[in-house]
DOVO-487037 format. One record per residue (C-alpha): residue in one letter; y, x, z negated. Coordinates in Angstrom, 3 decimals, always signed. Last residue first. Layout:
N
PT   residuo         c2         c1         c3
PT         a          Y          X          Z
...
This chain:
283
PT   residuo         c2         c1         c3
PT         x   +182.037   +130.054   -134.430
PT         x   +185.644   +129.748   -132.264
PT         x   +186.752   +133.511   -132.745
PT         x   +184.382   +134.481   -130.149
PT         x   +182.102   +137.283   -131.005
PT         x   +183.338   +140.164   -129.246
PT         x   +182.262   +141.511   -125.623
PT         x   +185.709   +143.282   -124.956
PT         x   +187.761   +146.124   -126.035
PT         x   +184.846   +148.257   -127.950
PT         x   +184.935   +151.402   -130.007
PT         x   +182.206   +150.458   -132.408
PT         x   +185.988   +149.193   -135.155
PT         x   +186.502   +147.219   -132.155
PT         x   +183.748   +144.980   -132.351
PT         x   +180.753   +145.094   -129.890
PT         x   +177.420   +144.648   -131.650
PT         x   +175.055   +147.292   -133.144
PT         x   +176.490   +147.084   -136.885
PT         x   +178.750   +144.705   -137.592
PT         x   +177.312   +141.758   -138.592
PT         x   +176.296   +143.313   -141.815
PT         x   +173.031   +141.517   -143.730
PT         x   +169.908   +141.615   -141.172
PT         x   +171.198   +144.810   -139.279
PT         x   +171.630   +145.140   -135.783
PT         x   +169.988   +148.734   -134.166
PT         x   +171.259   +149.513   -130.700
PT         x   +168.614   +149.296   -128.233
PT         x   +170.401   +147.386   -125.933
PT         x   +172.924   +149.581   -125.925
PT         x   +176.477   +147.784   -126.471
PT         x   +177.814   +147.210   -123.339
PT         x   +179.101   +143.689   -124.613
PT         x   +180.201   +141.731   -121.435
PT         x   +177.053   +139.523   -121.239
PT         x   +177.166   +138.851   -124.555
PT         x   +180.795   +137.388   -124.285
PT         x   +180.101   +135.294   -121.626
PT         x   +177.255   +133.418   -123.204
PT         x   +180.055   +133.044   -126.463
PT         x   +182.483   +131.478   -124.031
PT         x   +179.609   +128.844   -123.185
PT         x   +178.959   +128.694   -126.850
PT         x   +182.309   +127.678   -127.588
PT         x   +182.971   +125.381   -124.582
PT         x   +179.814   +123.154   -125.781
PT         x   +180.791   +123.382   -129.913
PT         x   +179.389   +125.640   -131.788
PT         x   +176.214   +124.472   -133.392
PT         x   +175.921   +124.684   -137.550
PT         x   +174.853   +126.804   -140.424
PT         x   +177.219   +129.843   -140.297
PT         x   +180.272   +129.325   -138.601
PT         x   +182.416   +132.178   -140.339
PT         x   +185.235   +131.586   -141.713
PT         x   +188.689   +130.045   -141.074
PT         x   +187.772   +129.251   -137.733
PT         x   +190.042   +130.207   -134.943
PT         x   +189.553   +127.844   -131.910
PT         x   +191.340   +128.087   -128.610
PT         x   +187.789   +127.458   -126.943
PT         x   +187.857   +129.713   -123.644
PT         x   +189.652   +127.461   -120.638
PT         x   +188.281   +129.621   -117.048
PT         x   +184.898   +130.466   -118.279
PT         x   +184.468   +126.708   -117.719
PT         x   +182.758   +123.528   -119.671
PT         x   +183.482   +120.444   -118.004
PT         x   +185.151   +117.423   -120.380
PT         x   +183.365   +114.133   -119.995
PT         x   +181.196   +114.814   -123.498
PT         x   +178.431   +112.835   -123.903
PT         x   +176.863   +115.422   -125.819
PT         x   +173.377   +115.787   -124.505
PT         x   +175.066   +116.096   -120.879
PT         x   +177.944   +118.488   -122.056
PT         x   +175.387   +120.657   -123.913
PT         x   +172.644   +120.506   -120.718
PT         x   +175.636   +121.872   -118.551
PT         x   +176.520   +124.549   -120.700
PT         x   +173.177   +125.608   -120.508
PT         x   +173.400   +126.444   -116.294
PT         x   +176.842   +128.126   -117.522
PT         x   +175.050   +130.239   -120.447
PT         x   +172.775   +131.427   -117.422
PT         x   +175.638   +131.871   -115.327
PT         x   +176.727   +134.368   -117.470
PT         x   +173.495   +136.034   -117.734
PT         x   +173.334   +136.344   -114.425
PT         x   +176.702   +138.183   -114.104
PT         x   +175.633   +140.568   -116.823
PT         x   +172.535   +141.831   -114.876
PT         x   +173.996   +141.890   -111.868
PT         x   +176.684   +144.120   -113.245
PT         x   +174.275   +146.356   -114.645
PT         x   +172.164   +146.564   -111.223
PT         x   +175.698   +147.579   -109.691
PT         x   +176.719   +150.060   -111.752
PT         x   +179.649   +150.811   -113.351
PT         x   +179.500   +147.734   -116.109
PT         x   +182.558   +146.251   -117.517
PT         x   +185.512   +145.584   -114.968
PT         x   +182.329   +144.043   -112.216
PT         x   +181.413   +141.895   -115.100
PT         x   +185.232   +140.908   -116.235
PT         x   +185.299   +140.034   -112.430
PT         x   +181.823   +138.131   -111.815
PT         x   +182.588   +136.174   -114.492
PT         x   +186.066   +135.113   -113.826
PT         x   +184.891   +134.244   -110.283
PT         x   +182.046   +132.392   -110.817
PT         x   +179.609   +132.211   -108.457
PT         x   +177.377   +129.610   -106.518
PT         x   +173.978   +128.427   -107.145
PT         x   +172.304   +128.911   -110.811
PT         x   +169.280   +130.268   -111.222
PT         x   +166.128   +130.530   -109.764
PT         x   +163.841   +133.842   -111.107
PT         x   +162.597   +135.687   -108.302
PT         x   +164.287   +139.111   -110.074
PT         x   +162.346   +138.529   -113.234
PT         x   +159.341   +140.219   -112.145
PT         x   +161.273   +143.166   -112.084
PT         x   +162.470   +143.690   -115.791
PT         x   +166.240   +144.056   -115.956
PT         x   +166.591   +140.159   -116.524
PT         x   +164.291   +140.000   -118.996
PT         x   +165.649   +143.186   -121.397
PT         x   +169.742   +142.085   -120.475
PT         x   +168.490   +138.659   -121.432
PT         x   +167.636   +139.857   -125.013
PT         x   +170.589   +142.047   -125.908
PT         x   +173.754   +140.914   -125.251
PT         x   +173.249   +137.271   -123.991
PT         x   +170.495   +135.834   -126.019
PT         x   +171.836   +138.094   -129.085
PT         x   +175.455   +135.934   -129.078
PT         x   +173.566   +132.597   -128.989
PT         x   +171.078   +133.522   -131.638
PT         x   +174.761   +134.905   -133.563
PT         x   +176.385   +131.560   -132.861
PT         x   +173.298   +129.428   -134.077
PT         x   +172.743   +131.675   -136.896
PT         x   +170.269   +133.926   -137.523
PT         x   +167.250   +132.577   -139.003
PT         x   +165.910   +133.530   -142.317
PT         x   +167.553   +131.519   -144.401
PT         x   +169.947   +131.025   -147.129
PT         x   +172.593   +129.811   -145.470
PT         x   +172.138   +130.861   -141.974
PT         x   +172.366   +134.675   -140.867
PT         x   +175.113   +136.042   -139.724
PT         x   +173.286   +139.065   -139.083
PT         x   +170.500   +139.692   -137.725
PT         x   +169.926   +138.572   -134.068
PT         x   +165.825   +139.062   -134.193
PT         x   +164.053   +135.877   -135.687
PT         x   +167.103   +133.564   -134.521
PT         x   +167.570   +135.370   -131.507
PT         x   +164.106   +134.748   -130.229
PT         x   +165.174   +131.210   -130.344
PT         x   +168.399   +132.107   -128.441
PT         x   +166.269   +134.441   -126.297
PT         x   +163.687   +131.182   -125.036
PT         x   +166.543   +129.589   -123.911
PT         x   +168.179   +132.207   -121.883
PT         x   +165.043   +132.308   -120.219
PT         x   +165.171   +128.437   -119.199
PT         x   +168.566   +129.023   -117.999
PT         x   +167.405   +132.149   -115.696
PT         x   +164.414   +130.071   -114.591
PT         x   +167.157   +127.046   -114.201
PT         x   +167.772   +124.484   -116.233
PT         x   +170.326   +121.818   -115.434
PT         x   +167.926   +119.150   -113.922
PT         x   +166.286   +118.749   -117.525
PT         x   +162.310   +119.676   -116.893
PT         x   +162.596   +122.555   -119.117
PT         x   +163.704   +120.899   -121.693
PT         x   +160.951   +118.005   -121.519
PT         x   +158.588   +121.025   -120.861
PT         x   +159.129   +122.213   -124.221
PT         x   +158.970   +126.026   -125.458
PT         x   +158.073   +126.530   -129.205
PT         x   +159.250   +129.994   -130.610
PT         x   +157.001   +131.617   -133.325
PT         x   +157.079   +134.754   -134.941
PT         x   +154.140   +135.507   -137.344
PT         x   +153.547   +137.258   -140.302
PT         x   +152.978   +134.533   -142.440
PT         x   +155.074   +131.141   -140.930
PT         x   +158.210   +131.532   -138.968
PT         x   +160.011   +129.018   -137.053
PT         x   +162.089   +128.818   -133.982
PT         x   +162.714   +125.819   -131.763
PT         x   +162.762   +124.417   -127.935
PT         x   +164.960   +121.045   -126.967
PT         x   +164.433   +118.045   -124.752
PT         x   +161.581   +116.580   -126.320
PT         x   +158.902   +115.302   -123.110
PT         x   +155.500   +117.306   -124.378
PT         x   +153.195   +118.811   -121.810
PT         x   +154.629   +122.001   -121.573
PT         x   +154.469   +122.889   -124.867
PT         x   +154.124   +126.612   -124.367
PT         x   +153.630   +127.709   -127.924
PT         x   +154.821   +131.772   -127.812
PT         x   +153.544   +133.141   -130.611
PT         x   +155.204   +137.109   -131.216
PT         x   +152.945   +138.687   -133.915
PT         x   +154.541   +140.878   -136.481
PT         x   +154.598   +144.368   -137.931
PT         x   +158.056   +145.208   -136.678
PT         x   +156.152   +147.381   -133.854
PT         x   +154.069   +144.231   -132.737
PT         x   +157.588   +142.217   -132.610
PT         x   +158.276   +144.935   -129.713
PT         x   +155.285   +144.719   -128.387
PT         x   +154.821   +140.992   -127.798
PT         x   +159.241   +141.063   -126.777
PT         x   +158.546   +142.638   -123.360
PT         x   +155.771   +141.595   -122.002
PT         x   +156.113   +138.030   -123.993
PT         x   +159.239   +137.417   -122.510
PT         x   +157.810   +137.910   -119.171
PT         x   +154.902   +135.370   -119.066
PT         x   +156.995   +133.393   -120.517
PT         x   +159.129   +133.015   -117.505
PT         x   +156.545   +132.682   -115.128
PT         x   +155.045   +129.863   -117.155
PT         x   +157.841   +127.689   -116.739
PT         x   +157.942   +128.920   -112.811
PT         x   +154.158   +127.588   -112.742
PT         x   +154.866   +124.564   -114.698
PT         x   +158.399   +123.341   -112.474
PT         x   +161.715   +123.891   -113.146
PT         x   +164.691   +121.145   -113.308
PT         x   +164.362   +117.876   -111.365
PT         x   +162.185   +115.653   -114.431
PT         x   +164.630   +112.489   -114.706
PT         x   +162.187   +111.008   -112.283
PT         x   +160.024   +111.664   -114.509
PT         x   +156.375   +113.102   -113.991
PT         x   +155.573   +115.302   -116.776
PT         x   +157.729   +113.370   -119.545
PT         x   +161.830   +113.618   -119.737
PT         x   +162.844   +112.194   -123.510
PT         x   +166.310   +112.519   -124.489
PT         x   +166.438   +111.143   -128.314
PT         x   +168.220   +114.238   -129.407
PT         x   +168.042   +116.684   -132.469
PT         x   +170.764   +119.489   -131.991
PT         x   +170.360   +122.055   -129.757
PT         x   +168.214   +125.098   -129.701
PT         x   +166.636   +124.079   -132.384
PT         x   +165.785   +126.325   -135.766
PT         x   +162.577   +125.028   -137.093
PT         x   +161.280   +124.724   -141.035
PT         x   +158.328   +127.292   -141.597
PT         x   +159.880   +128.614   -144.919
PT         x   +160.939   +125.188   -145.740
PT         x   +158.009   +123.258   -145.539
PT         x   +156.227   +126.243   -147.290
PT         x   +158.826   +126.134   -150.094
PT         x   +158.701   +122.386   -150.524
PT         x   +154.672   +121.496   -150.821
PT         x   +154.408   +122.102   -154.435
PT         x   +157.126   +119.973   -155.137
PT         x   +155.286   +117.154   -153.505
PT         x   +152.266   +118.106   -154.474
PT         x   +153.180   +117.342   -157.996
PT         x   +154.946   +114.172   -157.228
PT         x   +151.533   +113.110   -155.559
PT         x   +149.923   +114.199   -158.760
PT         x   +152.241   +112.279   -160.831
PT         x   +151.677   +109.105   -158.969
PT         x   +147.888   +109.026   -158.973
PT         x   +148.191   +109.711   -162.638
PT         x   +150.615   +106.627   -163.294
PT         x   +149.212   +104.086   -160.613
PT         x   +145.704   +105.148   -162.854
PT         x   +147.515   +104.513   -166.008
């Protein structure tokens, strides 16, 4: 009887205990991994505490006061301590929380401007409206992807401090071009270039955590056409690559109002008057 009661209760908890788990469950930034890289690796060549912390420092400047004005606190867990190779999203009460891990940070394809990217996909998934996941709060992986690029590291990378940040070496061409086609001035066109190369310093954690032997490139977009719209898992490498690009070449105003259940408003589509900056086809 005992084994009985004891049992009952624990069921009891149990189903007591689902809605919180899953109205504080995380949204990665990639999928779940096994990669550890601890504070002194020699796997550890990608950014170090203080430039970690630099980053942060920034996001919070600009994104504290804006989730202030929604009514909401902005918690920033800097986990730099900890080895996973990934960063996540969750929400619990009234506050927004993105956790930042060093073991990311330390991969040797992050840079400051990769590492800031990073931090706007999870933002993204508390801010990107629509597509949202099934039945969730977050936006989706595509659209947290999407909002990184066309609104969030536009605000960080137009902010000052920012303009130390390391990032990727060398050009791209194709970026640099559609960039230079979009924007009329040159700060904008930095801007967007960065931000390209962001999703390109990124790119090269996917292929690594992937296994895949195939290098992502501006230069051979994802051919893909879903059928509908991806909304509950990760693009593939080349697809969110593409969809880094994309943001970048939205001129949407960055504070153009997105809406939690149409996709439409405040992105690029053509029915806003746009020719380029879409959603890829491919999520």
């Amino acid at each position: 009887m005992k084994h009985l009661l004891l049992s009952a209760i624990s069921a009891a908890l149990l189903c007591g205990a689902a809605p919180t788990v899953r109205a504080a469950s995380t949204e990665g930034f990639v999928p779940p991994n096994d990669l550890k890289i601890p504070v002194g690796s020699s796997l550890a060549r990608g950014i170090q505490e203080s430039q970690f912390n630099t980053v942060l420092d920034v996001v919070q400047k600009i994104y504290g006061p804006e989730i202030a004005a929604r009514g909401k606190e902005l918690v920033i867990n800097r986990l730099w301590t900890d080895a996973t190779v990934n960063a996540s999203a969750q929400q619990s009460g009234n506050r927004y929380i993105i956790n930042m891990y060093g073991g990311l940070a330390r991969h040797t394809a992050i840079t400051m401007d990769g590492f800031a990217l990073v931090a706007c996909h999870e933002l993204g998934h508390h801010l990107g409206g629509a597509p949202k996941k099934s039945g969730r709060w977050a936006s989706s992986e595509g659209q947290s992807d999407y909002y990184a690029n066309f609104k969030c590291l536009k605000k960080i990378f137009s902010e000052t401090s920012s303009f130390a940040f390391t990032r990727t070496t060398g050009g791209d061409e194709l970026a640099e071009k559609n960039c230079e086609q979009t924007y009329f001035t040159p700060e904008d066109r930095v801007v967007c270039v960065r931000g390209a190369m962001a999703g390109k310093s990124v790119a090269n954690l996917f292929k690594v955590l992937s296994n895949a032997t195939v290098e992502p490139s501006f230069d051979t977009p994802d051919p893909k056409v879903v059928p509908q719209t991806n909304f509950d898992n990760y693009p593939p490498t080349q697809c969110r690559m593409d969809t880094y690009l994309h943001g970048s070449l939205c001129a949407q105003p960055v504070g153009s109002v997105l809406s939690e259940t149409d996709a439409v408003p405040g992105t690029c589509t053509r029915s806003n008057g746009f020719s380029i900056g879409f959603r890829p086809l491919c999520w």
